[in-house]
Residue, then its C-alpha position, 0 to 999 in steps of 0.5 A: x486530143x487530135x493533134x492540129x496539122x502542119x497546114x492548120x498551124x501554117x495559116x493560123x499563124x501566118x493570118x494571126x501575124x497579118x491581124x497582129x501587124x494591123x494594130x488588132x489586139x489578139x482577142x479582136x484578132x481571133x474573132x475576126x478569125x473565128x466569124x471567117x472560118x468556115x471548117x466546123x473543127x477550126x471554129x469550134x477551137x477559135x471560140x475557145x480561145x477567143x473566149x480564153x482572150x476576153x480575159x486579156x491573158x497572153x497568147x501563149x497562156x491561151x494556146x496552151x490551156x486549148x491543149x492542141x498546139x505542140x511545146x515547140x510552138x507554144x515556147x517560140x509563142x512566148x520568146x516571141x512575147x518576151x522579145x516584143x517580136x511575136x509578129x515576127x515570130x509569127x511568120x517565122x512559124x508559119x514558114x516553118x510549118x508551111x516547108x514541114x507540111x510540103x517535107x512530110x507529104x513528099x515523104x508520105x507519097x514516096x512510101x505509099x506508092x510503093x507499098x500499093x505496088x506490093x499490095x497489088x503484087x500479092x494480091x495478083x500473086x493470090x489470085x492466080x494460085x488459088x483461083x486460076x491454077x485450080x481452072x488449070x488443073x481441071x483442065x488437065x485431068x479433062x485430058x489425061x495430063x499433069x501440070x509441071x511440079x511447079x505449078x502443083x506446088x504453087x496450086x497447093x501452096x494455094x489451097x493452103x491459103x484458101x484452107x487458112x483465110x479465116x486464120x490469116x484474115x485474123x492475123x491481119x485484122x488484129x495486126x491493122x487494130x495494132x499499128x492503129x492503136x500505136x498510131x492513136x495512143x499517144x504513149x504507144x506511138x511515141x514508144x514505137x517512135x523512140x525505139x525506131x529513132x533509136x535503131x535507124x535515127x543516126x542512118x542514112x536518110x533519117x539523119x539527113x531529115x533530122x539534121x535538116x529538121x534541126x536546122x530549120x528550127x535553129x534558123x527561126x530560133x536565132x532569128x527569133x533572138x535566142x542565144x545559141x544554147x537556148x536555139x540548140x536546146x530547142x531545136x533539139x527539142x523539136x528534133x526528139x530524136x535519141x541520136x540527136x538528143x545525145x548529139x545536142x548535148x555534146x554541141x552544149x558542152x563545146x560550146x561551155x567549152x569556149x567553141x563557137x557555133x558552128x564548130x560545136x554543131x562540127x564536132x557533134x556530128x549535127x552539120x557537115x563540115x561544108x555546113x559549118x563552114x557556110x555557117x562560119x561566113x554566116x556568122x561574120x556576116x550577121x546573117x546566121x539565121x538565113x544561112x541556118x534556113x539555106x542549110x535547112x532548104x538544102x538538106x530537104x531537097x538532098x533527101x527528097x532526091x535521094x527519096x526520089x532516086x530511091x523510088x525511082x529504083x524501086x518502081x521498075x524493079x516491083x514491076x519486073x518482080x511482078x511480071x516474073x512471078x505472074x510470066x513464071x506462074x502462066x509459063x509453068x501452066x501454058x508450056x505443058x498445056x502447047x504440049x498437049x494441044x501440039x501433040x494433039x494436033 
């Protein structure tokens, strides 16, 4: 079943907090949500569980027997029921899936427009070694001459190609069905997930974003009233990663130890020492929650410059490739064709 999108979570819960804030009981609540949405796909889920709410069962119960929200969401659903805060918990969602929906789009267009940039560099490259050069070289036999050994061994590396599109047009379809069916299949996804986290999880970038995924799912769990364990062993959750898994269960351990929280997340290696003192402050403070968010916040703008560095980098240096690999490919046919025409003249 299609999983619902940090954007649809965001304002589900942020309008389900508002209507429960206003004294509207669930079941009344998501009615009023059902006869105001307008998307055929939402409205078909809200009478589902409006139609789950006339039986007056929690709101977790309902969430969970649609099958489409995710654990974390439905276990903070019910903290928030235990604790009697669920509007509170509520909004904490909604935020949460509002800065994961910003977070996770800014990465998806750094990547992407570098990947167009190299499907246009080879699909140029392509065309000119199988479509122009074969001009040139007609050309040049027109008039008793020879391209330059680079061109010809370029013109049949094109011929090659052209000989085996069929093969390779194959190979890519099969290779598209493939990344499809490890995108759609729930088991295969998570396996090429698992096996990724697992190689490059506890690396650069990635574990900047993991930490900073984990920080942002403590600040709404400690604020929601959890206890430390249980907030780290959530956030762990939400986080999946097999580095962070192995580093969740060491920060438990201190913390059985007789450590406090910030030394226990230290010493696993989940914040930086700079973090943990900051959470240190925020600890004597009160205001543990809001410093784990300013954690959190910090860590998302300190990958999404480093993601923006990255493309900035990246960006010229496709484009000067680009430029070389069509300049080399022109000056290898146009050099020896002036040759030609000079001598003529």
């Amino acid at each position: 079943m299609k999983e619902l999108s940090s954007q649809y979570l965001s304002a589900f819960c942020l309008e389900l907090a508002l209507l429960v804030r206003a004294g509207i009981s669930i079941s009344e609540g998501l009615l009023i949500m059902r006869d105001d949405d307008q998307d055929s796909t939402s409205k078909e889920l809200l009478t589902q569980l409006s139609k789950s709410a006339e039986n007056e069962l929690p709101l977790s119960t309902i969430l969970e027997s649609s099958g489409r929200f995710p654990n974390y969401f439905l276990s903070m659903i019910r903290l928030g029921e235990r604790s009697g805060k669920l509007d509170d918990v509520l909004v904490s969602l909604s935020t949460y899936y509002d800065r994961k929906a910003v977070f996770t789009d800014s990465i998806r267009r750094a990547v992407l427009y570098p990947l167009m940039l190299i499907v246009l560099m080879l699909a140029v490259s392509v065309v000119l070694i199988t479509q122009v050069l074969p001009i040139f070289n007609d050309v040049f036999e027109e008039v008793g001459a020879q391209m330059s050994a680079l061109s010809v061994a370029l013109m049949n590396f094109g011929a090659w190609l052209s000989s085996a599109s069929i093969f390779l047009l194959i190979l890519l379809i099969a290779f598209i069905l493939f990344a499809f069916t490890l995108a759609k299949i729930p088991s295969t996804k998570m396996a090429a997930i698992h096996y990724i986290e697992k190689c490059f999880g506890d690396k650069g970038v990635l574990k900047r974003i993991s930490s900073s995924k984990f920080a942002a799912a403590m600040a709404m769990a400690v604020s929601s009233g959890l206890d430390p364990e249980q907030a780290i062993t959530l956030a762990g959750e939400i986080c999946g990663t097999f580095s962070m898994t192995n580093k969740v269960t060491e920060c438990k351990r201190f913390l059985s130890e007789g450590e406090s929280l910030e030394t226990s997340l230290s010493k696993s290696e989940i914040f930086s020492r700079r973090d943990s003192r900051l959470l240190a402050l925020g600890a004597k403070t009160g205001s543990t929650d809001e410093v784990m968010s300013e954690i959190a916040r910090r860590g998302e703008e300190s990958v999404m410059a480093e993601l923006d560095d990255a493309l900035k980098k990246i960006e010229p240096t496709l484009v000067i490739i680009i430029s070389f690999i069509i300049g080399l490919i022109l000056f290898s046919v146009m050099l020896p064709l002036m040759g030609i025409m000079s001598s003529i003249g």
